[in-house]
PAZAPA-4460 file (N, C-alpha, C; in steps of 0.05 Angstrom, whole numbers, plus 32768, in hexadecimal, padded with zeros to 4 digits):
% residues 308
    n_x    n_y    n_z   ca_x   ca_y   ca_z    c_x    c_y    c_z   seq   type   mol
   85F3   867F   842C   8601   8696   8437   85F2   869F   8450     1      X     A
   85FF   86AC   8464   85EF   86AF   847A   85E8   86D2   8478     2      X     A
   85D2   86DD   8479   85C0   86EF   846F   85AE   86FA   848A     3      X     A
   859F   8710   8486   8593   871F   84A0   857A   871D   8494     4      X     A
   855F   870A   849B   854E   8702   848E   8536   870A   849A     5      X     A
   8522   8714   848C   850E   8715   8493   84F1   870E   8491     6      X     A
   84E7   86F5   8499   84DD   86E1   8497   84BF   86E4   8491     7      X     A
   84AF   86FC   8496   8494   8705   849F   8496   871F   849C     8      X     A
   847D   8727   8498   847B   8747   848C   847C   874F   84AF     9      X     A
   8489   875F   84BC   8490   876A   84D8   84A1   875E   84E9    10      X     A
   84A8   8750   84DC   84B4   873F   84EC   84D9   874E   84EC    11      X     A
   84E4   8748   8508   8500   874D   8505   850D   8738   84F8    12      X     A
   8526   8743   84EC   853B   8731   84E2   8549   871E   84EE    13      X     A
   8551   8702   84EA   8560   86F1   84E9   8574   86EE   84DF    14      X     A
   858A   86D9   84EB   859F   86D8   84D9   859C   86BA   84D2    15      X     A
   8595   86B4   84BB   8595   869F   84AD   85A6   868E   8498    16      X     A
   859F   8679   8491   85AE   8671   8474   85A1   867A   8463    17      X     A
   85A8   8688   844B   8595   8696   843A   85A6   8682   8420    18      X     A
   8596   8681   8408   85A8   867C   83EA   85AA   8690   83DF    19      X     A
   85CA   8686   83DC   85D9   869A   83D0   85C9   86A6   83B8    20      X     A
   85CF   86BF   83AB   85C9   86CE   8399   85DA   86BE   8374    21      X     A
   85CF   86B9   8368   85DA   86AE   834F   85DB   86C3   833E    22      X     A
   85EF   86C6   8332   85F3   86D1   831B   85E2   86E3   8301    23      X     A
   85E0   86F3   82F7   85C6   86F9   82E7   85CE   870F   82D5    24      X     A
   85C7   8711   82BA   85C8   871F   82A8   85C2   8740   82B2    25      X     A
   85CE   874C   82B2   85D4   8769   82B2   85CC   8774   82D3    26      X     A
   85D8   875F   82E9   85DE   8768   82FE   85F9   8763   8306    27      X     A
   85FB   8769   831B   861A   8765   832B   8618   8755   8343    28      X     A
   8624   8741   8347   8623   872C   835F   8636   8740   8373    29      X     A
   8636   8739   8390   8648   8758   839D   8645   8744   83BC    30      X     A
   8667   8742   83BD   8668   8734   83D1   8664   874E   83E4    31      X     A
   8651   8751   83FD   8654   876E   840E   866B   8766   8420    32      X     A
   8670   877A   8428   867E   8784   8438   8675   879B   8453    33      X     A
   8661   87A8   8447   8657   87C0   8464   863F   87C4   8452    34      X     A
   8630   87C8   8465   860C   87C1   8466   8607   87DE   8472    35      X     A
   85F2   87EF   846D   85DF   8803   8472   85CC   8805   8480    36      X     A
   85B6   8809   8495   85A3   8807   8498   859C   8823   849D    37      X     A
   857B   882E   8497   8564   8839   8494   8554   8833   849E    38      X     A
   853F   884C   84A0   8527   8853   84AE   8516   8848   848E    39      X     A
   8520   8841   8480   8514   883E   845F   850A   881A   8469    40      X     A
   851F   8811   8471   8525   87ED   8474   8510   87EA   848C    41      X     A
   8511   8801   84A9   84FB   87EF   84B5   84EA   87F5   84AD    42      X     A
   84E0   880F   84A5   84C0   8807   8496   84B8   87FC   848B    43      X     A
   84D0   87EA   847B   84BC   87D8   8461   84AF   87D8   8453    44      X     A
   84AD   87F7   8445   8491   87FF   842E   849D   87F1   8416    45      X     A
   84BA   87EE   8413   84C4   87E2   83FD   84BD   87D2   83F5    46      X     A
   84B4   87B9   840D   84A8   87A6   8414   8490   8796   8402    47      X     A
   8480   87A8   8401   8466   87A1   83F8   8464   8794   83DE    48      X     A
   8450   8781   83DF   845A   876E   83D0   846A   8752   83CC    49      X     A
   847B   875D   83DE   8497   8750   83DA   8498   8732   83EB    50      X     A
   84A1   8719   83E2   8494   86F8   83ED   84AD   86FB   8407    51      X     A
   84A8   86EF   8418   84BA   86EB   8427   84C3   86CE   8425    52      X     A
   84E2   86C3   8435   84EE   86D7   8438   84F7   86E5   8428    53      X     A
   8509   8700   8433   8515   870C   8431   852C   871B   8440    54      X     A
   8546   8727   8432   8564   8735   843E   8558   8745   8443    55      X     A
   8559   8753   8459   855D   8772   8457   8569   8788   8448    56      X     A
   8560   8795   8434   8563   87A9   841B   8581   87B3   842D    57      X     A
   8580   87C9   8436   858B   87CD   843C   85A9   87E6   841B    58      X     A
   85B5   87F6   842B   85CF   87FB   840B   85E5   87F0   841C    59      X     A
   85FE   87ED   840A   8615   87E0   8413   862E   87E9   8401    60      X     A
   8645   87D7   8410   8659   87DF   83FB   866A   87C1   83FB    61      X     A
   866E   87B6   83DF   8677   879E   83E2   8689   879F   83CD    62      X     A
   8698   877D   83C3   86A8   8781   83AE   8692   8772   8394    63      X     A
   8697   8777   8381   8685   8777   8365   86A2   875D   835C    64      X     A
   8695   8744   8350   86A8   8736   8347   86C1   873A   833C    65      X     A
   86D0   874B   8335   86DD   875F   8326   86F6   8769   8333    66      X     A
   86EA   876A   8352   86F6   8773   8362   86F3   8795   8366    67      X     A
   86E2   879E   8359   86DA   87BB   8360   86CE   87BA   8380    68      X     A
   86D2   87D7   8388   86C7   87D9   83A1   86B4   87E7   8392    69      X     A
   8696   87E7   83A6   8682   87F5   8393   866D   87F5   83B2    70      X     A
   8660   880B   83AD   8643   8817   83B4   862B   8804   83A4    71      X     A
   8618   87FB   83B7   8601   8800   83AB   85E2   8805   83C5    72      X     A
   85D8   880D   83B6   85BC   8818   83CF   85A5   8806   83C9    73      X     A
   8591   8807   83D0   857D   87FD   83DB   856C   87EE   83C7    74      X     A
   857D   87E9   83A7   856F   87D2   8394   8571   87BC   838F    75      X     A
   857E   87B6   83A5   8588   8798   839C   8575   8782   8397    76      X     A
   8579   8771   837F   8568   8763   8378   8553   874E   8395    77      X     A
   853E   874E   8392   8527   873F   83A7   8529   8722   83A3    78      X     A
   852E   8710   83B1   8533   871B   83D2   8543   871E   83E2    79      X     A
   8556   8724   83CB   8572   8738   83D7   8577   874D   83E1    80      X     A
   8587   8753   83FA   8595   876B   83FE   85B0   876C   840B    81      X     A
   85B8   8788   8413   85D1   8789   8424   85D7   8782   8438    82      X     A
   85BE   876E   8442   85C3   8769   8466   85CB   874F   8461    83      X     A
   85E8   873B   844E   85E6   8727   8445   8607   8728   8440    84      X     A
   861A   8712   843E   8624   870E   8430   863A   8715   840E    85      X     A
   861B   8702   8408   8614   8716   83EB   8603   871D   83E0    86      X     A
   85FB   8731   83C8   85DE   8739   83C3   85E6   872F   839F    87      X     A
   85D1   873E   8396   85CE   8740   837B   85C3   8761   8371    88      X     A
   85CF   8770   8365   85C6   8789   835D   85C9   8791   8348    89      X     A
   85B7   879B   833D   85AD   87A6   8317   85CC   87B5   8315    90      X     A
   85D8   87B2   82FC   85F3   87BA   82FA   85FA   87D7   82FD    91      X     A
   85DD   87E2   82E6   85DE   8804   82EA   85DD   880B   830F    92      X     A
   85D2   8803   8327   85D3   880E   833F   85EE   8804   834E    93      X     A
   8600   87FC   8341   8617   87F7   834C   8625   880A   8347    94      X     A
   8637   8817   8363   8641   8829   8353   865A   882B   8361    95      X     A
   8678   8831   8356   8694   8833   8360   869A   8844   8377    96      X     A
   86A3   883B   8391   86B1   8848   83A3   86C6   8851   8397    97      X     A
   86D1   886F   839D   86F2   887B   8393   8700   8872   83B0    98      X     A
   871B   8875   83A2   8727   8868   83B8   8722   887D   83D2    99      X     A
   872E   887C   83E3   8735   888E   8404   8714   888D   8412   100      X     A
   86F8   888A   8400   86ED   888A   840B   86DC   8875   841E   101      X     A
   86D7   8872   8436   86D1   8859   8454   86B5   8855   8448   102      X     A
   86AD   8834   8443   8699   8832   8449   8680   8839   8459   103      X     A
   867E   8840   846D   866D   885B   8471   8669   8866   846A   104      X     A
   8679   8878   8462   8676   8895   8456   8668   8892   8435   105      X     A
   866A   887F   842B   8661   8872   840F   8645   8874   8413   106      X     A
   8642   8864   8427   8620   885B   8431   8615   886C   8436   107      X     A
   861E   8889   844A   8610   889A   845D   860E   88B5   843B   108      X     A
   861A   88AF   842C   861D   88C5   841E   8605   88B5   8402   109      X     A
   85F9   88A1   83FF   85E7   8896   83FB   85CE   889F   83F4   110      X     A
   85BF   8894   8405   85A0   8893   8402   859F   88B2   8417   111      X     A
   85A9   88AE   8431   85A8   88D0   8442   85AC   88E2   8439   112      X     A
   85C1   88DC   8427   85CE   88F6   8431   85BD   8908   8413   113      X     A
   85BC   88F6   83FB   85AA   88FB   83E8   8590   890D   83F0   114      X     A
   8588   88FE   8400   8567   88FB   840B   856C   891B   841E   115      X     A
   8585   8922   8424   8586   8941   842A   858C   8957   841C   116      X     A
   859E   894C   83FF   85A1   8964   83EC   8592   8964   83DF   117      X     A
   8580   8956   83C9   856D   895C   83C2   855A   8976   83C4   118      X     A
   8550   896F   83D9   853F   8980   83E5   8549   89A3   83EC   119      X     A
   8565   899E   83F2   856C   89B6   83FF   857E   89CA   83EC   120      X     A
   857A   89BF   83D2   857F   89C6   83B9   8568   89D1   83B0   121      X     A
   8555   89C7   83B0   8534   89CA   83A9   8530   89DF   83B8   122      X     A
   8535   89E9   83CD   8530   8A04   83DC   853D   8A17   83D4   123      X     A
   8556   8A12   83C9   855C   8A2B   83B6   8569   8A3D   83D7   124      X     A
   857A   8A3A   83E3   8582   8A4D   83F7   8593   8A57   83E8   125      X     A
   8593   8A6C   83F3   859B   8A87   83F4   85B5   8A90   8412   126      X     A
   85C7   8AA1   8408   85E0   8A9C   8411   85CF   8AA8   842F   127      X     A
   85DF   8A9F   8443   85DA   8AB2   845E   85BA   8AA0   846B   128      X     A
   859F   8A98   845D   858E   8A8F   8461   858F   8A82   8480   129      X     A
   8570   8A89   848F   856D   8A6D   84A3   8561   8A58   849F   130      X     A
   8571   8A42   84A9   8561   8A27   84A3   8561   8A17   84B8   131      X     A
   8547   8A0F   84BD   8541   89FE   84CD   853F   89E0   84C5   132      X     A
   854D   89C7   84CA   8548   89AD   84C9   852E   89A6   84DA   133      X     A
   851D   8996   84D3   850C   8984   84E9   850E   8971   84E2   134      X     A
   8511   8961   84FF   851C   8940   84FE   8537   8946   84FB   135      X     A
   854B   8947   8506   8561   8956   8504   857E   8945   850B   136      X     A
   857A   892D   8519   8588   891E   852D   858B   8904   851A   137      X     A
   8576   88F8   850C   8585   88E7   84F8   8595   88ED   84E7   138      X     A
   85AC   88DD   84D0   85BB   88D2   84C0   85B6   88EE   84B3   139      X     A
   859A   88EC   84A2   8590   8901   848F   8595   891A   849B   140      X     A
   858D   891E   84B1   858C   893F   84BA   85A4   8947   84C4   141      X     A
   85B4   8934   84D0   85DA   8937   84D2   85E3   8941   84B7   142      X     A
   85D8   8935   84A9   85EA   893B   848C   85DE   8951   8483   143      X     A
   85C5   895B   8486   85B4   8971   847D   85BD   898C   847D   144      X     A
   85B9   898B   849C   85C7   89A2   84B1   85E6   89B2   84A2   145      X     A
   85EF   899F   849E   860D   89A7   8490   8613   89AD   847B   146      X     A
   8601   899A   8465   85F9   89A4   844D   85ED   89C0   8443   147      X     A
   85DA   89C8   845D   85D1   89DA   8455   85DE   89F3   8455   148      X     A
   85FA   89F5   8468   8605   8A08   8469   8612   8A09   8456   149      X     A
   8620   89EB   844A   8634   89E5   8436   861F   89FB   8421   150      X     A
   8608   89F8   8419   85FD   8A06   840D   85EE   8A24   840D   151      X     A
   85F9   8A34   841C   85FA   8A4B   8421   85F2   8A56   8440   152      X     A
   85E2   8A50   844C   85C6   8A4E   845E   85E3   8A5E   8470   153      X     A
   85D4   8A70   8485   85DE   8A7F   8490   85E6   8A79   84B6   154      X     A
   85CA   8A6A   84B6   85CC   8A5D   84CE   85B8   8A49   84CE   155      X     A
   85B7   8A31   84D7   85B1   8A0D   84D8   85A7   8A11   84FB   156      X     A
   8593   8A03   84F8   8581   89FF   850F   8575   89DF   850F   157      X     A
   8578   89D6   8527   8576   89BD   8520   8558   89B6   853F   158      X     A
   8542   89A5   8534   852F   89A2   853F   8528   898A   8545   159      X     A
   8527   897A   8557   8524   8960   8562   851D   8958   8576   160      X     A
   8515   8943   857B   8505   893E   8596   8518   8937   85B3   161      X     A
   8534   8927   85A1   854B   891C   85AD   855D   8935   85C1   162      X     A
   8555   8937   85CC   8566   894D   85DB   8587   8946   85E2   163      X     A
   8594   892A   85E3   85AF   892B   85E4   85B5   8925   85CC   164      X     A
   85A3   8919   85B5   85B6   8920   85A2   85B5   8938   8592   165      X     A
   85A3   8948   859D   85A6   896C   8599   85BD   897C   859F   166      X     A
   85BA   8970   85B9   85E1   8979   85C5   85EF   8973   85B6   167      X     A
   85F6   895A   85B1   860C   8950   8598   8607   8968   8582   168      X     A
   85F9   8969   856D   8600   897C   8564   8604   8993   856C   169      X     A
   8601   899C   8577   8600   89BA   8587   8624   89B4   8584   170      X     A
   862F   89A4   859D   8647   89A6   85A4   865F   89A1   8587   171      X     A
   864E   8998   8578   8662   8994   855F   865F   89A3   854D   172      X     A
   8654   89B6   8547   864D   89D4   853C   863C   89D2   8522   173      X     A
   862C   89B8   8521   8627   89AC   850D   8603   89BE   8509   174      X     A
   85FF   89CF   851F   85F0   89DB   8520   85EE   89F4   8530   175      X     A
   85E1   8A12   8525   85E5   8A24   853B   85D9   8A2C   8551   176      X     A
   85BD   8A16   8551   85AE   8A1B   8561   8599   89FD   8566   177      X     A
   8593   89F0   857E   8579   89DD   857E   8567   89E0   8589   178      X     A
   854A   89D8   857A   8533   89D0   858E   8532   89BC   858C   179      X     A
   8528   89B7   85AC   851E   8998   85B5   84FC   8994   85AF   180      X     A
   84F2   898B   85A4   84D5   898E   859A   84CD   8981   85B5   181      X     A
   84AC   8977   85B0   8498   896D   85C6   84A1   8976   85E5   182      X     A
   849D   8992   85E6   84A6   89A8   85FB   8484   89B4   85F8   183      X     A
   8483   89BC   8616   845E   89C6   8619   845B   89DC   85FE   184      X     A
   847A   89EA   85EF   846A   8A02   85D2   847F   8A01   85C3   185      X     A
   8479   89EA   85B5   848D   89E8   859F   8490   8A01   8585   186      X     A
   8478   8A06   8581   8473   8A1F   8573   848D   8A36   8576   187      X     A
   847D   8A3D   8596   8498   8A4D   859E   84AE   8A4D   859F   188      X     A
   84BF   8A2F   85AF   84D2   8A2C   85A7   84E4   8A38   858E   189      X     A
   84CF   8A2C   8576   84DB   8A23   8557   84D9   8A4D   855C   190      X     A
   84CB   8A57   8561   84C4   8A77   8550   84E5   8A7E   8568   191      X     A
   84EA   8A7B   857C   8501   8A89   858B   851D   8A7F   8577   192      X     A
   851B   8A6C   8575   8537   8A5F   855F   8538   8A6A   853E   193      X     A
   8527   8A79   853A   8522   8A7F   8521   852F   8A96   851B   194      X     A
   8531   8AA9   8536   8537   8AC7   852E   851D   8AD1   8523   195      X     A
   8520   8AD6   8501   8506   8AED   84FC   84F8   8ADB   84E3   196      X     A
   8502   8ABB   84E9   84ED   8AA9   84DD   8504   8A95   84C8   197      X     A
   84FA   8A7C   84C8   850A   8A6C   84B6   8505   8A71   849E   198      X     A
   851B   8A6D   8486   851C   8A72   846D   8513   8A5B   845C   199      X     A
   8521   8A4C   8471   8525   8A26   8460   8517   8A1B   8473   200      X     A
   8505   8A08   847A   84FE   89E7   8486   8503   89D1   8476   201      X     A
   8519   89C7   847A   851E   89A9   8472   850D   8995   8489   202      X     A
   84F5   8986   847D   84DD   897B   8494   84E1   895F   8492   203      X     A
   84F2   894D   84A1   84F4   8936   849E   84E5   8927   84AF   204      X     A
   84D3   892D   84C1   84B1   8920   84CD   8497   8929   84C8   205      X     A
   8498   893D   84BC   8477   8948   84B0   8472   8947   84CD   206      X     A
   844D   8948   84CB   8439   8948   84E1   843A   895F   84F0   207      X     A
   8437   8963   850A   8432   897F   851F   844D   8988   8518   208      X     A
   8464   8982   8518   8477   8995   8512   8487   89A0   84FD   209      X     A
   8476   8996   84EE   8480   89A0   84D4   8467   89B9   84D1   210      X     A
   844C   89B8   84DE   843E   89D0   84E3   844A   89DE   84F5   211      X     A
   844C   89D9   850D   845E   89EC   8520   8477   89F8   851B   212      X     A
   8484   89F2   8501   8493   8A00   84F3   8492   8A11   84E1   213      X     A
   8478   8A0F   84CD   8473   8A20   84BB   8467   8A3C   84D0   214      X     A
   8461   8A3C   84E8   8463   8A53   84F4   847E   8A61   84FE   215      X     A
   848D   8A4D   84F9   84A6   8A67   8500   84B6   8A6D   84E1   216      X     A
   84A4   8A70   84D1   84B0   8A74   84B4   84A4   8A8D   84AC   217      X     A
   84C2   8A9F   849F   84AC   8AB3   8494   84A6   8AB1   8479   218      X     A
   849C   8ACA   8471   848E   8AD2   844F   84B2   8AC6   8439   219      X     A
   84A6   8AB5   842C   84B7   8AAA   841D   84C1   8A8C   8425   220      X     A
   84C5   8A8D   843C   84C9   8A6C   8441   84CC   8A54   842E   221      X     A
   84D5   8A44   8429   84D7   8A2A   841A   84D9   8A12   8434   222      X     A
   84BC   8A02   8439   84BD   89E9   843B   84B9   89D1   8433   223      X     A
   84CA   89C2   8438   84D8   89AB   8421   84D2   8998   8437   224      X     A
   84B3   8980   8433   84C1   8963   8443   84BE   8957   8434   225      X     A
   84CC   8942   844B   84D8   8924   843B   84D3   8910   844B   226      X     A
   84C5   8919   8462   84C7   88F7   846F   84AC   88F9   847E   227      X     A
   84A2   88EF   8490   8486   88E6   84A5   8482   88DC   84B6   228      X     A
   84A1   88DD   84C8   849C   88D0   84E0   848D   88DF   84F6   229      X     A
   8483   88EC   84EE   8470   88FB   8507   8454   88FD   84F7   230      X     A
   844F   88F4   84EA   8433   88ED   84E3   8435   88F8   84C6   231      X     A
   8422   88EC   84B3   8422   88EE   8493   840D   8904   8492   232      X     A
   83F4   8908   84A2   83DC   891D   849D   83E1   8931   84AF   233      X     A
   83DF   8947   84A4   83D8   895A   84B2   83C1   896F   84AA   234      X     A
   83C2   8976   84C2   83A6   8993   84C6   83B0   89AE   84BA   235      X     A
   83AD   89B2   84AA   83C2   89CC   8498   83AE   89EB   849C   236      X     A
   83B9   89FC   84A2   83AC   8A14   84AC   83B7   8A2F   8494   237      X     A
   83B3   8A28   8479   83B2   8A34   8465   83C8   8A4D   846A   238      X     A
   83C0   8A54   847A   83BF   8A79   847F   83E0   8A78   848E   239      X     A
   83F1   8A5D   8497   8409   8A5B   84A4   8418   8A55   8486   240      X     A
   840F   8A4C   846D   8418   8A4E   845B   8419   8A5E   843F   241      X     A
   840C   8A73   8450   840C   8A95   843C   842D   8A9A   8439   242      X     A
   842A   8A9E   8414   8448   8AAE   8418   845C   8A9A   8415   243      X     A
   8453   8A80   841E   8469   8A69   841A   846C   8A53   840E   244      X     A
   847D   8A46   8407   847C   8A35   83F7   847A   8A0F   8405   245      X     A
   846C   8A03   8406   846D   89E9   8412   8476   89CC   83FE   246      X     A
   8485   89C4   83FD   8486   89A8   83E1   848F   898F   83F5   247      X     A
   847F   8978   83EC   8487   895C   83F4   849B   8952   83DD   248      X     A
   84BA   8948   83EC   84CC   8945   83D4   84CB   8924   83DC   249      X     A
   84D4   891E   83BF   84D8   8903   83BE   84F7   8901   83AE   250      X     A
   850D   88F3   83BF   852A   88F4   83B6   852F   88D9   83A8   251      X     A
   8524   88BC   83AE   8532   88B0   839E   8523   88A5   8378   252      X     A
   8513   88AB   8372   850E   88A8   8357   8514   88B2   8344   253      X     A
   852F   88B1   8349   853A   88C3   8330   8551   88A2   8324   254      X     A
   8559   88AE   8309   8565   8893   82F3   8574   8890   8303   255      X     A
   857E   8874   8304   8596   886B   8312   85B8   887F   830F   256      X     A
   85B7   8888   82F1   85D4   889F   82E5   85CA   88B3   8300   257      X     A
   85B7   88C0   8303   85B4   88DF   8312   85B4   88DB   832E   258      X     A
   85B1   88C5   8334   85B0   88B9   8355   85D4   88B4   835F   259      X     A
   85D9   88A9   8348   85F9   88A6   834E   860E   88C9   8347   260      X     A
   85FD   88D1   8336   8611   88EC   8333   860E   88FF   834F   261      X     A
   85F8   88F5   8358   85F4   8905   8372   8609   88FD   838B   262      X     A
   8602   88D3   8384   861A   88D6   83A1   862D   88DB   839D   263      X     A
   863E   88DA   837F   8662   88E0   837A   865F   8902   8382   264      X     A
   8657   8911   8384   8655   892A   8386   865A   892E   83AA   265      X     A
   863C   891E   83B6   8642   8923   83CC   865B   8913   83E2   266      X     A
   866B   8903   83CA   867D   88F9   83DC   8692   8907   83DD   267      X     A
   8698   8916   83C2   86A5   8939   83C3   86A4   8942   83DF   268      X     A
   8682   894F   83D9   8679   8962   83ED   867F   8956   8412   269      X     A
   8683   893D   840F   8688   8931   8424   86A8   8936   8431   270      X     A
   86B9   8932   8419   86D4   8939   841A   86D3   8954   8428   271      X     A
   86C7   8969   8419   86D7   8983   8416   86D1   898A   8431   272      X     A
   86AC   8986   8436   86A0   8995   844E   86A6   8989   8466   273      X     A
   86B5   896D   8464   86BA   8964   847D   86A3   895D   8481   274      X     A
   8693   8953   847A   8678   8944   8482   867C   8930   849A   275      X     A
   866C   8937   84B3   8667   8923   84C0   8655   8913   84CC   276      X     A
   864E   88FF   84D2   8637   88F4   84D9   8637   88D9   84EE   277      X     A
   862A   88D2   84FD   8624   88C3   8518   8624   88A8   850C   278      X     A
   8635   8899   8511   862E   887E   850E   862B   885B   8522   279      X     A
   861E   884F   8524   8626   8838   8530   8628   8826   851D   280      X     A
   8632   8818   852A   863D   87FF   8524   863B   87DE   8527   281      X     A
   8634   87CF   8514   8621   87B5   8524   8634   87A0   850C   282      X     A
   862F   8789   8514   8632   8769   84FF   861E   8769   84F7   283      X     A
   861E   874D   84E2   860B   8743   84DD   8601   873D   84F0   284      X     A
   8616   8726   8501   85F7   871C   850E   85EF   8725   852A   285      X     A
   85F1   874B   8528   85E5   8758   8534   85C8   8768   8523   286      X     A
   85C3   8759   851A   85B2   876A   84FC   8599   876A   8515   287      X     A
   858D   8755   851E   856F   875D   8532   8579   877A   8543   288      X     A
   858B   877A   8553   8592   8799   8560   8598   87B0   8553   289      X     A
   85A3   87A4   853D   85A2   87C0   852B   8586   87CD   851F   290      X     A
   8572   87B0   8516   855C   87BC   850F   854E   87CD   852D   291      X     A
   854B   87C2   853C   8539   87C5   8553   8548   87E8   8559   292      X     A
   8565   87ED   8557   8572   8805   8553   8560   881E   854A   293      X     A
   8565   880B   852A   8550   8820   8512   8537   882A   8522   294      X     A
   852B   8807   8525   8509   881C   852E   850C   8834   8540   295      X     A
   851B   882B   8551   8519   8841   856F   8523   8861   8566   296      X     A
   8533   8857   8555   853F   8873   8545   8555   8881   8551   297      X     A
   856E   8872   8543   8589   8870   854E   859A   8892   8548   298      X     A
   8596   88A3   8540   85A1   88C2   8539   85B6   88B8   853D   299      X     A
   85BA   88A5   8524   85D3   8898   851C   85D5   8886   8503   300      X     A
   85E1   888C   84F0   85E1   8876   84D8   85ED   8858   84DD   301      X     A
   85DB   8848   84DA   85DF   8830   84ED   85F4   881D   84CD   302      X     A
   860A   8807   84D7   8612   8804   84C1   861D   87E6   84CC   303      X     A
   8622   87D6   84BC   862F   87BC   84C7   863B   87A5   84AF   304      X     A
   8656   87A4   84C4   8669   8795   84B5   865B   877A   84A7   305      X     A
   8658   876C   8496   8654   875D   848F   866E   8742   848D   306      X     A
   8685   874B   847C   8696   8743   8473   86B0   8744   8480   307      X     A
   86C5   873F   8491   86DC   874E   8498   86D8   8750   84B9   308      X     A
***
């Protein structure tokens, strides 16, 4: 089968002949159809360990022998994934598309969009609340931003380095307000967008701005990260976190049943709220541009036809 391969630990993907995926006691063989990619896939922490080659992990949406249309995310049996053909996936992580809903929207409502309620559930907002996203311009923080209002928040502030795709949200109301970070006072910035201080930080890069945020937070605050693209250590100044609450969340280790009750829920929440989100679009055997996409960091859920 011809597959998006990756041959060397750093190395970009290929499109290769891969062998097919065989059959196996309490998985699902899944011809794909539309492939996913993540900031999860180019890092490769999944990785470790793992012999090469290898598909790119990747979640997808394919047909299950059966003829079901079905979801599955990022377990597909090693050294299988969704950047392929076909994969092989543990039966419990397969899980049924309802009808009317677009492969995209399956995928983006996934591993993201998860990886934003979680958390923003865990903050416990409160109706009317301010909340500030950081990292705000990818998949996750598209879907965040919206969520959070879906979940009470009073006004959504969105923080990023990307300044046109700040505009984009701005112009689509998907936010009430942006900073453009790495500006000579980011500090300030974040404290002018705040009003009389953020309620919520959803922190999807840690490092200097996820400190330069806990200054525009007041007494009571809840911050919640989840991700590290701006560095994993930081210099913590105790006294910016008087009064407030700080937690590193972790969204996907939960049973395969509670991971799936989450996305049928948010594919609801997707319906009702009109959820929207940025996507491109690639082939397989555009899979090297799509990866090279990911690294650069597309403030866009990157997705590609496989099949069709």
């Amino acid at each position: 089968m011809r597959a998006a391969v990756i041959t060397e630990r750093g190395a970009a993907p290929a499109i290769l002949d891969f062998p097919a995926p065989q059959a196996r006691e309490a998985c699902i063989l899944i011809d794909v159809d539309t492939a996913g990619l993540g900031g999860w896939d180019v890092l490769g922490a999944y990785r470790l360990g793992v012999e090469y080659p290898c598909v790119i992990r990747g979640e997808g949406v394919g047909r299950a022998p059966d003829g079901r249309r079905v979801y599955f995310g990022e377990r597909s049996m090693l050294p299988y994934g969704a950047w392929a053909e076909q994969t092989l996936v543990p039966a419990e992580e397969v899980w049924d598309v309802p009808d009317g809903v677009d492969d995209r929207t399956a995928i983006a409502m996934g591993i993201a969009a998860t990886g934003a309620l979680v958390p923003l559930e865990q903050a416990n907002i409160k109706a009317g609340e301010n909340v500030l996203i950081l990292g705000a311009t990818g998949t996750l923080g598209q879907i965040a931003l919206q969520l959070a209002r879906y979940l009470g928040a009073g006004r959504v502030v969105a923080a990023a380095r990307n300044g046109t795709a700040l505009a984009r949200l701005a112009e689509r109301g998907i936010a009430d307000a942006t900073v453009r970070l790495g500006g000579d006072d980011d500090v300030a910035a974040l404290k002018a967008a705040s009003g009389d201080g953020f309620d919520v930080v959803l922190d999807l890069v840690c490092g200097q701005p996820m400190l330069n945020a806990l200054k525009a937070t007041r007494w009571g605050a809840r911050i919640l990260t989840i991700g590290t693209g701006a560095g994993r250590q930081v210099n913590l100044d105790i006294a910016d976190l008087l009064f407030r609450s700080l937690s590193c969340v972790g969204t996907g280790q939960r049973p395969p049943a509670d991971r799936r009750a989450i996305w049928e829920r948010l594919l609801v929440i997707a319906r009702e709220q009109n959820i929207v989100v940025d996507y491109v679009d690639y082939s397989l055997d555009q899979a090297a541009d799509a990866w090279a996409a990911q690294v650069d960091g597309p403030h866009a859920k990157i997705t590609a036809r496989i099949r069709g």
